[in-house]
C-alpha positions in Angstrom: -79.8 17.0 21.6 -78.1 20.2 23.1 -73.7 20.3 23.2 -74.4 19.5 26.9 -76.8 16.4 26.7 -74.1 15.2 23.8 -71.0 15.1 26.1 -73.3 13.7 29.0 -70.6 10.8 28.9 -67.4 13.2 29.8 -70.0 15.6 32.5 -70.1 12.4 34.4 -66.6 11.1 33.8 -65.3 14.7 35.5 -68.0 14.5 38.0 -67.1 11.8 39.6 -63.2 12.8 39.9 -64.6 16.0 41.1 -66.7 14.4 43.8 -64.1 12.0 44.9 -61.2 14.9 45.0 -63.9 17.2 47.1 -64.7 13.7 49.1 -60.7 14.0 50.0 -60.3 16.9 50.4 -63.1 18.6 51.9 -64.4 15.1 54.4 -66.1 17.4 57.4 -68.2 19.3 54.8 -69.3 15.6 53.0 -70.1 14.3 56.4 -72.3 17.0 57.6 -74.1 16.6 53.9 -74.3 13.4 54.4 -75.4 13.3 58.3 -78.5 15.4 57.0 -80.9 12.2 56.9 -83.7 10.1 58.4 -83.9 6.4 58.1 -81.5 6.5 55.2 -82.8 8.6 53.1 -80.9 11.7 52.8 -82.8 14.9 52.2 -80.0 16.7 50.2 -80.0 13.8 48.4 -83.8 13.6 47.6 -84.1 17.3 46.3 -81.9 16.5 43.7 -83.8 13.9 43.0 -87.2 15.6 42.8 -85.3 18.0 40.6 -84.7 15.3 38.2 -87.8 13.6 38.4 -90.6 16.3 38.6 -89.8 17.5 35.0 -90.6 14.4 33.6 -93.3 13.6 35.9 -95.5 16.9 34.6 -95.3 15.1 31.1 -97.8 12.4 32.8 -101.8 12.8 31.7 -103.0 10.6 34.3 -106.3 10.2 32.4 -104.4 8.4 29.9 -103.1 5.8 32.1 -105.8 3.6 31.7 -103.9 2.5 28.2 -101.0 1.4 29.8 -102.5 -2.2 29.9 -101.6 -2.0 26.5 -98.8 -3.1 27.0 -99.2 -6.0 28.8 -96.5 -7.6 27.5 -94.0 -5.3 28.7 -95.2 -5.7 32.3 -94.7 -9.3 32.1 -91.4 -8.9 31.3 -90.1 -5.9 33.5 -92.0 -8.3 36.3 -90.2 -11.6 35.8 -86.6 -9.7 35.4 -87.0 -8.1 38.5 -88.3 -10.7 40.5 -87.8 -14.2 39.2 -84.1 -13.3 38.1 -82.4 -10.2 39.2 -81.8 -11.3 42.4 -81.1 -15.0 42.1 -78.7 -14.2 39.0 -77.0 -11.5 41.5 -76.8 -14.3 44.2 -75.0 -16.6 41.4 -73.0 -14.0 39.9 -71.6 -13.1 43.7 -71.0 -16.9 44.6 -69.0 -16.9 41.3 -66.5 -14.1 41.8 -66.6 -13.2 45.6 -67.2 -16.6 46.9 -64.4 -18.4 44.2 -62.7 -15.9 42.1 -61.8 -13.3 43.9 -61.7 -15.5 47.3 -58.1 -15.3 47.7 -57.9 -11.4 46.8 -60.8 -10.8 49.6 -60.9 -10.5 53.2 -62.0 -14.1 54.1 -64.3 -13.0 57.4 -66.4 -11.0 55.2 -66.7 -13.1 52.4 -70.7 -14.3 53.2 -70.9 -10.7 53.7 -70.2 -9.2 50.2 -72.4 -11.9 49.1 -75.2 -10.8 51.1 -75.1 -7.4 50.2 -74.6 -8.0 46.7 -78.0 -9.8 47.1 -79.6 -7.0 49.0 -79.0 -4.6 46.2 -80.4 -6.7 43.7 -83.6 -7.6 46.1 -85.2 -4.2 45.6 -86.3 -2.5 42.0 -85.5 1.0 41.8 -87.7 3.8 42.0 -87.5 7.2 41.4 -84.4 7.5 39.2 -85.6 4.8 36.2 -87.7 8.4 35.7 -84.3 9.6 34.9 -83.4 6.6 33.2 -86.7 6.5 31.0 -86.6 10.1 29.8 -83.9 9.9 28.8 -84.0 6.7 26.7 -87.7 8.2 25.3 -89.5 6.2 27.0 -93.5 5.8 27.8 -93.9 8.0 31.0 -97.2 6.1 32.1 -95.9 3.2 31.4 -93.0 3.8 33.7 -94.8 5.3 36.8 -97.4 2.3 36.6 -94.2 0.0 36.6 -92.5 1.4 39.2 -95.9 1.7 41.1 -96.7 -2.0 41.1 -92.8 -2.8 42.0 -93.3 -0.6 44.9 -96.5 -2.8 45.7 -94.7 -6.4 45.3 -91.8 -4.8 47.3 -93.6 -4.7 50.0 -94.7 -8.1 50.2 -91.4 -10.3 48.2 -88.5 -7.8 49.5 -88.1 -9.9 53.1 -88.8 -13.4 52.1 -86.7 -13.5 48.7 -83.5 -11.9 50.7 -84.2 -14.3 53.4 -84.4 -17.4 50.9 -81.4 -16.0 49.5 -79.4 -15.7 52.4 -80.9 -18.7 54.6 -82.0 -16.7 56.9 -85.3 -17.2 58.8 -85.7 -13.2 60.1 -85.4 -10.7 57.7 -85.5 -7.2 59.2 -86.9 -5.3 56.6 -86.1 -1.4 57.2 -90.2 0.0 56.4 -89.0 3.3 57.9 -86.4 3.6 55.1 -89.0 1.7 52.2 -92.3 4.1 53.0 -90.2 7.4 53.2 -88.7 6.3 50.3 -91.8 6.0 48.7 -93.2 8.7 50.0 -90.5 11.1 48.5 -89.4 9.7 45.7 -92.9 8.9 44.2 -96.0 10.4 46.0 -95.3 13.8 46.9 -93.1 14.5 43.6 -96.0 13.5 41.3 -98.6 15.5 43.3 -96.4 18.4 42.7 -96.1 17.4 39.2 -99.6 16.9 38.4 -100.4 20.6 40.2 -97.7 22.1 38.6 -99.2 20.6 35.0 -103.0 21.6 36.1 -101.8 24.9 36.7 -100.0 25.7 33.6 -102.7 23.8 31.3 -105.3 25.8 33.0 -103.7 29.3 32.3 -101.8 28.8 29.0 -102.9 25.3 27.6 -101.0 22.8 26.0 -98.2 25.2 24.1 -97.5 27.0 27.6 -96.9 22.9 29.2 -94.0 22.6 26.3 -92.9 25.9 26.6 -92.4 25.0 30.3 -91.3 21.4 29.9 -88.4 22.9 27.4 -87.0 25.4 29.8 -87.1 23.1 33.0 -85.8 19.8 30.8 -81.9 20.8 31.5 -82.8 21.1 35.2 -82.9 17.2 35.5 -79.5 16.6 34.0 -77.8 19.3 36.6 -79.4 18.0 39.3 -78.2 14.4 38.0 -74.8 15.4 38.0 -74.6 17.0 41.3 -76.0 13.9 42.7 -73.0 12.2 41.2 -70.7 14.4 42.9 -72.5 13.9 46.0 -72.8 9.9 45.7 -69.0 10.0 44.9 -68.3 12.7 47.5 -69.8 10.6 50.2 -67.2 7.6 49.5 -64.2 9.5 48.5 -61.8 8.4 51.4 -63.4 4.6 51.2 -62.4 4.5 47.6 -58.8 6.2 48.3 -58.7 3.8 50.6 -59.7 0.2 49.2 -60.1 1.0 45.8 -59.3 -3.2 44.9 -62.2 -4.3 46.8 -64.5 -1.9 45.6 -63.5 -2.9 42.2 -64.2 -6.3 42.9 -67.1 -6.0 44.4 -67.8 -3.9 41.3 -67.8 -6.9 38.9 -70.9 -8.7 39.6 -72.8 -5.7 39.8 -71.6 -4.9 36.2 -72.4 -8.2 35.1 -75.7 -8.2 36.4 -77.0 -4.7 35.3 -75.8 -5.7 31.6 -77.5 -9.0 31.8 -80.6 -8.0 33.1 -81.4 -5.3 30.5 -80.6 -7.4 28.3 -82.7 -10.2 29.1 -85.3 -7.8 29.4 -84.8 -5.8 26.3 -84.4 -8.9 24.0 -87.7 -10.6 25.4 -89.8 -7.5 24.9 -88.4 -7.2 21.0 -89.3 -10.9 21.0 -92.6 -10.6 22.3 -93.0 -7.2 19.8 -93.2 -4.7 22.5 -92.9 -1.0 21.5 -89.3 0.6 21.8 -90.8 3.0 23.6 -91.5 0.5 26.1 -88.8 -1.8 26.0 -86.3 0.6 27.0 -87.9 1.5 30.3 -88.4 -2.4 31.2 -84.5 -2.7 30.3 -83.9 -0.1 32.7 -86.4 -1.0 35.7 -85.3 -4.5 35.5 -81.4 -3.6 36.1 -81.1 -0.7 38.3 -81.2 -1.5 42.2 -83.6 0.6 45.0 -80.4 1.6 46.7 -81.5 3.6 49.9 -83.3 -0.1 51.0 -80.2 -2.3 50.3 -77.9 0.2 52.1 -80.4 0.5 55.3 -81.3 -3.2 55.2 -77.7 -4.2 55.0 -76.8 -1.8 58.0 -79.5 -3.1 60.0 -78.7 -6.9 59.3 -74.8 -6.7 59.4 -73.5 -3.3 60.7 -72.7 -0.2 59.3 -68.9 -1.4 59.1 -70.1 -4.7 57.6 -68.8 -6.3 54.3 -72.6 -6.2 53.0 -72.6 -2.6 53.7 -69.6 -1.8 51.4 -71.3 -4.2 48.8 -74.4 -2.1 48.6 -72.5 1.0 48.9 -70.9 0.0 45.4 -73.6 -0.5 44.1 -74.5 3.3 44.8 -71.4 4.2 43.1 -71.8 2.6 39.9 -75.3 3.3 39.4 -75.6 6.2 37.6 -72.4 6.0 34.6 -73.5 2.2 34.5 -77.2 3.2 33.8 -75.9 6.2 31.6 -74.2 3.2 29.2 -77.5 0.9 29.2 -79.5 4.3 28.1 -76.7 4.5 25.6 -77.0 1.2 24.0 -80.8 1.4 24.4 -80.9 4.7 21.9 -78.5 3.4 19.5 -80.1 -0.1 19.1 -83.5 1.6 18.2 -83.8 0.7 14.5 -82.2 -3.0 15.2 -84.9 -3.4 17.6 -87.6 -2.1 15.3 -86.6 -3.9 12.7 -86.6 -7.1 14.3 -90.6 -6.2 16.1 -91.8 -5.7 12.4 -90.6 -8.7 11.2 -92.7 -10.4 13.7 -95.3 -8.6 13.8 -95.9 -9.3 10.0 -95.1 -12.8 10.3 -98.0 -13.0 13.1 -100.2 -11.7 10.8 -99.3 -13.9 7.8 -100.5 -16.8 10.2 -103.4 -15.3 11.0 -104.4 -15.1 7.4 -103.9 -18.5 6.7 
């Protein structure tokens, strides 16, 4: 690891006092940023994250994708976290601390509201940054895009009628303008680029030119990562000068949620003997939250002043230095997970001998 990727932790620490001061400071220049969007999706926003994505997406050999049903095992899992857990945990986990905890600390006419749009966030799988996520926790690239491929599939199909089990509602009006150009961006036109960008380079200087190139563009992710954080925190700055509590409590759940999920995941792919490689990326998928969607459904359920939408909105702001931690305790937990797959795998064996 370069001095830079070392200190990632303090980048992002002073990033997001820097993008909350310029958020203050500087609110016209933020809200024109901001204002430069279409169905949710900002555009600003999405270069940065083609910037961070593409790199790692040229590392893909789509001809090798075919061995991703390899690991079968880990697709089980990342599946089951994200869709028979993650958001009925989040629903528990919000009736806990908004709905009884916190109550009394809350504004009480927006208290179903928090709760929805804690639930809203934790409805939708993320997308394009578990690339992030993935690299840099060394994970298995095909794996990865085929996960977040079929989630994108399911989404389509389980995003309205879990939220509206959820929230007991019998309409759920699911934003597609926000999901597809979502999808479009964040997935199908960065790994067309990415796969030309690799065919060309193979094509002209081979595999040693593709390393060569992957070297010199890898730092290009991590500042385009960071100046999303200053954007993301820029955005918010006056909301969280100005009710820093609630967005704190609102916070909590979240927090609880992204820890347990990974974990859950994690610790059922080392039981099952999954691959690190592997494991980490499922952790990943199955706690981070397809933002853009919960921030464009809650605004078209509940208003763009609602509780929900501030919920969501938190969950935007903690994304990135909460993900940053589970990559952390991903990397350093490699040889305890190891250890514990070889044990198993050698005890599956010894039954099979007898």
């Amino acid at each position: 690891m370069s001095t830079f990727e070392r200190y990632l932790t303090v980048w992002v620490a002073l990033c997001i006092v820097f993008g909350i001061a310029l958020g203050h400071f500087f609110p016209v220049a933020f809200a024109e940023i901001a204002a430069a969007e279409v169905a949710n999706v900002n555009f600003v926003v999405a270069a940065l994250i083609w910037l961070m994505i593409i790199p790692m997406l040229v590392k893909i050999d789509f001809s090798a994708l075919s061995k991703v049903k390899a690991h079968w095992r880990g697709i089980g899992v990342t599946l089951f976290v994200n869709w028979a857990v993650k958001p009925f945990s989040m629903a528990l986990l919000g009736w806990i601390f908004v709905g009884w905890i916190f109550r009394p600390c809350l504004p009480a006419e927006e208290i179903n509201s928090y709760i929805a749009g804690l639930i809203l966030l934790a409805a939708a799988p993320c997308t394009a940054m578990v690339f992030v996520w993935s690299n840099l926790s060394d994970g298995e690239p095909h794996f990865t895009l085929s996960q977040v491929a079929l989630n994108d599939v399911i989404m389509v199909f389980a995003f309205a009628p879990i939220v509206g089990l959820l929230l007991g509602l019998s309409a759920i009006t699911v934003p597609w303008n926000t999901l597809l150009l979502s999808v479009a961006l964040y997935i199908v036109v960065p790994v067309i680029i990415a796969q030309v960008i690799r065919s060309l380079v193979l094509s002209t200087g081979g595999q040693g030119a593709l390393n060569a190139l992957l070297r010199r563009i890898q730092p290009l992710s991590l500042v385009a990562l960071l100046t999303t954080l200053v954007l993301l925190f820029g955005f918010q700055g006056e909301q969280i000068l100005a009710q820093p509590l609630i967005i704190a409590m609102l916070a909590v759940p979240i927090l609880i949620q992204v820890y347990f999920n990974s974990a859950l995941a994690y610790l059922l792919n080392r039981a099952s003997g999954e691959a690190h490689c592997v494991a980490g990326p499922s952790a990943l998928i199955g706690a981070s939250n397809f933002f853009e969607l919960a921030v464009a459904a809650a605004i078209s359920l509940f208003g763009l002043h609602s509780g929900a939408a501030l919920a969501t909105v938190v969950g935007v702001l903690i994304e990135v230095p909460v993900m940053l931690s589970v990559v952390k305790i991903v990397n350093s937990s490699r040889d305890w997970y190891e250890a514990g797959r070889t044990v198993r795998k050698h005890g599956l064996s010894a039954q099979a001998g007898e």
